[in-house]
N, C-alpha and C positions, 0 to 999 in steps of 0.2 A: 499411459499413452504419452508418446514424445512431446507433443501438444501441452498439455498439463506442466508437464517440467518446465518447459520455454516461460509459462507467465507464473513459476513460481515464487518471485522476487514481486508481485504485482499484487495480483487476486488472483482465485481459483478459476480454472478458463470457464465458460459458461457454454453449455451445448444446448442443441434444437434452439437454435436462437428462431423468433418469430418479428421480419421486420414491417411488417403490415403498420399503417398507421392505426392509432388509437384516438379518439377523441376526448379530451382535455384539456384544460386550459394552459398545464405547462408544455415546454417542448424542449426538444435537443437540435440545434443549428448543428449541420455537421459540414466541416470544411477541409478536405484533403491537404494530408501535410505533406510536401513536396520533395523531398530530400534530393534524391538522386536516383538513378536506374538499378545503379549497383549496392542498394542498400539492401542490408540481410530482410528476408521475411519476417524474421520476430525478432525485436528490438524493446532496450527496455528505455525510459524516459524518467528524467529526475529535471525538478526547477528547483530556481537558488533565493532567497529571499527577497534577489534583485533582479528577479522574473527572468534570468538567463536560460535557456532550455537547454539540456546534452540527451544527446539520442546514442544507445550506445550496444555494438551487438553483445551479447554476452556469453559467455563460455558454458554458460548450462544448456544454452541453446542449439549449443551443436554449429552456431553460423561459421560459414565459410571466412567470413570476413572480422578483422577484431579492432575495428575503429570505433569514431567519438568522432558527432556530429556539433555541433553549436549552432544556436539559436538565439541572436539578442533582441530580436522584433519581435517574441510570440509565436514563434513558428513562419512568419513569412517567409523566410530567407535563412540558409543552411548552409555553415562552413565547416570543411571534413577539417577539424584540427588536430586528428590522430589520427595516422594512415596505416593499416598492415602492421600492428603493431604483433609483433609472433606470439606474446602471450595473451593467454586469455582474462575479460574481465568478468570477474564472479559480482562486484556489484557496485556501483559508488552513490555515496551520498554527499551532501552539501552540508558544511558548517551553519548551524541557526542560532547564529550570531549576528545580531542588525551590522556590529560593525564592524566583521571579515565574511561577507557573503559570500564573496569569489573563493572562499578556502572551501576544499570539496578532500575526501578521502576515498580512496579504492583498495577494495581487494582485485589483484592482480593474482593469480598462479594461487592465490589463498594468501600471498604478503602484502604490508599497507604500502601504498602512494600516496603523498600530498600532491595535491596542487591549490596553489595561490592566485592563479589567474583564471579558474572557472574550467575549468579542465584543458585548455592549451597546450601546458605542458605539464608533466608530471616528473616527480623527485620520490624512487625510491628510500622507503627507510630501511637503512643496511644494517642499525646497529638498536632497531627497536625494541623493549622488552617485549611490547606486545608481542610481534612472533615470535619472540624466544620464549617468554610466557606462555603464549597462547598453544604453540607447538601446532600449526593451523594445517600445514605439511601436505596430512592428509583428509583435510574435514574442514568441512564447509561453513563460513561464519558470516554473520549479519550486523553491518553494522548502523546503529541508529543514535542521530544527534539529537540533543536535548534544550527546546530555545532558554535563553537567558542571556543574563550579564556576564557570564564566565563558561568557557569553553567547557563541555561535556558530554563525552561519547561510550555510549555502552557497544561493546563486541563479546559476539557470541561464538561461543566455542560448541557445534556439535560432535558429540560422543556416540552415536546410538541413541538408548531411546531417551537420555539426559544431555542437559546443558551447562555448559559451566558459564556463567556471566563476568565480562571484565568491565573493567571504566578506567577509559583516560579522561584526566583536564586538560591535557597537551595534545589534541588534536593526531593522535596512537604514537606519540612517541613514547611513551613509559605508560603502563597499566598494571592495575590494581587489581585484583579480584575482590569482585563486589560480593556485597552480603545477603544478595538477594539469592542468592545458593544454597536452595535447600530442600533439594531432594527432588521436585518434582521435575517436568520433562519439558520442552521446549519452549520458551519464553519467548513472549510478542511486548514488544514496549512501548506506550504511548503515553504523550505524557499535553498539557493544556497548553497552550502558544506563549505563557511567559514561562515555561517551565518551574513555577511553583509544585505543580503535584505529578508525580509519576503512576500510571496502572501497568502491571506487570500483567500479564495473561495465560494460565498455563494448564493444562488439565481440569477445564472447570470452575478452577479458583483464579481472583485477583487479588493481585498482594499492591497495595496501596503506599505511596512514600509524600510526606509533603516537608523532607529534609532533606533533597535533592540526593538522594539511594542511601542516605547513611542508616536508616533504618526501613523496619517494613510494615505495616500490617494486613490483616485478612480484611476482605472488603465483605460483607454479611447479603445474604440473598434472603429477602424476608419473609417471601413465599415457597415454601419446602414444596409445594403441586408444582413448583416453573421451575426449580433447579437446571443448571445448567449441564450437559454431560460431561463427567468425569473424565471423559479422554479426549475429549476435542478442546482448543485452545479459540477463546473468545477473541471476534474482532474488535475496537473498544475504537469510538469517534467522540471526543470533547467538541461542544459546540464553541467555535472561537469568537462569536459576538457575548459569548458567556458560559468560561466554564465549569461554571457549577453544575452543567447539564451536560451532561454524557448517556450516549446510545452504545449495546454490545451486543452481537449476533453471535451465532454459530455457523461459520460459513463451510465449517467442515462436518455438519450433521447430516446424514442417510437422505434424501429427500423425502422420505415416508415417513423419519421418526418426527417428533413432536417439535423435538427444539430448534428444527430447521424453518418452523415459521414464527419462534419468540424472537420477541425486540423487548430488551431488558433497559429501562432506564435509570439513573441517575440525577435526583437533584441537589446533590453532597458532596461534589465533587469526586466522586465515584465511593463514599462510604458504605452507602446501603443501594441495593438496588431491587424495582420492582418488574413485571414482565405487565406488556399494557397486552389489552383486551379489544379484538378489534369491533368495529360496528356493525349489527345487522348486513347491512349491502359489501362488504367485504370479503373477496372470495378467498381462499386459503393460499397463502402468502408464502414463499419461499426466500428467504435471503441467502443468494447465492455470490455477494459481493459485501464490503463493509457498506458502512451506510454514508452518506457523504451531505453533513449539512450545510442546506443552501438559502437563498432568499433569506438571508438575516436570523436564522434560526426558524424561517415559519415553517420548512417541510426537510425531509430526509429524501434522499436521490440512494436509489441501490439498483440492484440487478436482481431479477428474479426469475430463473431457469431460463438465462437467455434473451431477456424482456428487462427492458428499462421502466421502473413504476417510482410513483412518485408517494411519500403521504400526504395528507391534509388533516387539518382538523384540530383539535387535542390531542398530542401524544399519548395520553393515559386512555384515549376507546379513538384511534385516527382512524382515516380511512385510507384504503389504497386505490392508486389509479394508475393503469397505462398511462406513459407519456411518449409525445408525438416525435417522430424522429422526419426533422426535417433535412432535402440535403440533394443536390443539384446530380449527384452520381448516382447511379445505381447499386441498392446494395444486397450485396448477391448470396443467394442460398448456398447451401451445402449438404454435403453428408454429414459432417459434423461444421457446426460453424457458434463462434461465440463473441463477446464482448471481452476486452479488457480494461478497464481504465486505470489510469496513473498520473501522476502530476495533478493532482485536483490542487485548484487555486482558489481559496470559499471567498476570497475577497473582488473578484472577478465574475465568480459564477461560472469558471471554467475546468475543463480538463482535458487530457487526454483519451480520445479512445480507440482502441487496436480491433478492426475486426476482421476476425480469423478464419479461415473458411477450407477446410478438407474436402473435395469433393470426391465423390466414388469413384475408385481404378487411378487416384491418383494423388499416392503416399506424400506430396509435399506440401504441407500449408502455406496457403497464403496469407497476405496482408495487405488489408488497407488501414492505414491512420488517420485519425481525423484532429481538429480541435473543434471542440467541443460547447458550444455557449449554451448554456442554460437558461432559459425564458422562462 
């Protein structure tokens, strides 16, 4: 479904979303983000480590329009600083470097753009190895920054059903092919907020680095009953108040098979991982989004078929709960209708979230966006 494509730089879209309230003690404040009239239906959002927001249509989405919004209040207040640009944007991310936050990278047409002022303006790279390296041409690539003291970005190169992994320290002007190339299929990178340890994610397995990619190892699953499946690629969330604790789902599992309601934790900084067991009064849990830790590490915020729920408890037997979606608009059913979120700020307790709504006899989705405060 075209839907699907649109939030696939995000999370997986979520259907039969159900917006009834829940009773709980957490909630979601939802507050409409205002841009303009003329902004595309689905939009993707990235924040800079200096809370700068860019809202920006994307080329996989089909939008009519191929601008770049800015936000330096938090979403109150929207200035279009990319107008009609003819090419499209396939994705951009922000440097996490405390001290160049305003440097941001884009895939334009599938070639890199810097920009140094928060995305303003942008300077293509004419003479970069990455796309001469990458050869990106015809295929679609991701690119994800790495925080620390020294500039470093992994770009991916799709092939079919393999990846080829690069790394620049030069913010894509020159790239290396990394060593994390080996054999398996599409790679998701996440790595702890000072960039000490990297988890690679890819068919079931995680390959582990804490020598910022020069080497790699296999991360070990201690229970052979909870393995993870083989061909779907784990979401992997470091808690940033500590992390030596890390959560990983399967946000790409059947909703029927088994591994669509495991939550696999980490207290090793993702060495060994175990899958928890939930409580008695727990009904059967779907992770249908990454998991997003909030309140200092005390709960985990995800999506589940549509429905925002919260954990509580001990990670290793938690419980789950509906949480309360507060919010002065109406928010409206559909034929097909789901959540997106992006931009999550754990230091805030916020995020973005996109809700999508297909109604019957009428092929176009819409959007609303919201920001997000979590209670």
């Amino acid at each position: 479904m075209r839907i699907k494509i649109a939030v696939s730089l995000i999370t997986p879209l979520l259907i039969m979303s159900n917006v009834s309230a829940a009773t709980t003690e957490h909630s979601l404040t939802l507050t409409p983000l205002k841009i303009n009239d003329k902004v595309s239906t689905l939009m993707l959002y990235q924040r800079s480590l200096s809370n700068v927001l860019l809202a920006y249509d994307s080329d996989n989405t089909g939008a009519p329009r191929q601008g770049v919004w800015q936000s330096t209040d938090n979403g109150e207040s929207w200035s279009e600083v990319v107008k009609n640009q003819k090419t499209g944007w396939d994705q951009i991310a922000f440097e996490q470097q405390k001290g160049e936050p305003d440097v941001a990278v884009a895939l334009i047409k599938n070639r890199l753009s810097k920009s140094t002022d928060a995305g303003v303006s942008w300077s293509p790279y004419i003479d970069s190895t990455c796309n001469m390296d990458v050869n990106l041409k015809k295929n679609w690539g991701r690119i994800t920054f790495i925080p620390g003291s020294s500039s470093m970005m992994f770009l991916e190169h799709t092939t079919g059903s393999q990846d080829k992994m690069y790394v620049s320290t030069d913010q894509g002007k020159t790239c290396q092919p990394s060593t994390l190339n080996n054999g398996l299929g599409n790679w998701e990178i996440t790595s702890s907020n000072n960039g000490d340890v990297i988890l690679a994610a890819s068919n079931g397995k995680i390959e582990r680095s804490n020598d910022h990619g020069k080497s790699w190892q296999r991360a070990e699953f201690l229970d052979p009953k909870t393995l993870p499946s083989s061909y779907d690629t784990l979401s992997i969330s470091f808690d940033p108040n500590d992390n030596s604790k890390v959560y990983a789902v399967d946000t790409e599992a059947d909703i029927d098979s088994k591994t669509s309601s495991l939550l696999w934790y980490s207290r090793d900084y993702g060495k060994t991982w175990e899958a928890c067991s939930y409580d008695d009064t727990t009904p059967h849990t779907h992770f249908t989004s990454p998991v997003y830790v909030i309140n200092k590490g005390k709960n985990l915020l995800f999506l589940d078929i549509g429905k925002f729920k919260v954990t509580g408890g001990d990670i290793i037997s938690p419980n789950v709960e509906d949480i309360k979606l507060n919010s002065d608009t109406k928010l409206d059913d559909g034929f097909i209708s789901g959540w997106a979120p992006q931009a999550f700020d754990a230091k805030n307790n916020q995020m973005i979230v996109s809700h999508i709504v297909e109604k019957e006899g009428n092929p176009e989705p819409t959007q609303i966006t919201y920001l997000a405060q979590i209670n």
